[in-house]
N, C-alpha and C positions, 0 to 999 in steps of 0.2 A: 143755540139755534132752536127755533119752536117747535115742537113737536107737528103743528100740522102743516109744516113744510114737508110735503114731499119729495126730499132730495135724493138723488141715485147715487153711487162712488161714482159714476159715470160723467153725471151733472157736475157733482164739487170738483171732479177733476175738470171737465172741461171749463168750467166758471175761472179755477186756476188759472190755465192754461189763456186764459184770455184778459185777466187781469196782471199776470206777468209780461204777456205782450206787448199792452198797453204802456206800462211801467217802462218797460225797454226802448218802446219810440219814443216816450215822452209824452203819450197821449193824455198820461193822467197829471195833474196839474195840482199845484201846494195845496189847494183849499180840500182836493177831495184824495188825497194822499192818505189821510189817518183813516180815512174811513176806507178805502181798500183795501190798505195793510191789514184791518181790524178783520176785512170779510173774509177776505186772504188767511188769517191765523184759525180763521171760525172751519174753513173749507178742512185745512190742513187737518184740524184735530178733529172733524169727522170722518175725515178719509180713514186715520190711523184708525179709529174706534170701530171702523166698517170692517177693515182688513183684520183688526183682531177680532172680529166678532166673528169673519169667516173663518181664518183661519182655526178656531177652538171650536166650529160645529162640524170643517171639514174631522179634524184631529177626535173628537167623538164619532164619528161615523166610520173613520176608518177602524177608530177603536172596538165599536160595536161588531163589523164585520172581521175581525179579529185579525186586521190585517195593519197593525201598530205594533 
């Protein structure tokens, strides 16, 4: 994913949340199927990389206020 995309957890979750939809009524169609899966896989593994990024600065901070 490019670095000067500005994406939120918020954004890639709701971009999800919309192209799963999609997928479920049928909206999306053979030709553009590979290519949402693909946006779809990109959202996914920035979600995780976001939540482990929170989660290891909340786990330092609690660390630091010595409450770990």
């Amino acid at each position: 994913m490019p670095k000067e995309e500005k994406l939120t957890y918020e954004a890639a979750a709701e971009e999800l949340d919309v192209i799963l939809e999609r997928m479920k009524s049928g909206e999306i169609g053979v030709d553009e199927l590979a290519e949402k899966v693909e946006r779809a896989s990109k959202l996914i593994k920035y979600c995780y990389e976001r939540l482990d990024q929170t989660e290891k600065k909340v786990d330092q901070i609690l660390k630091d206020l010595g409450l770990e």
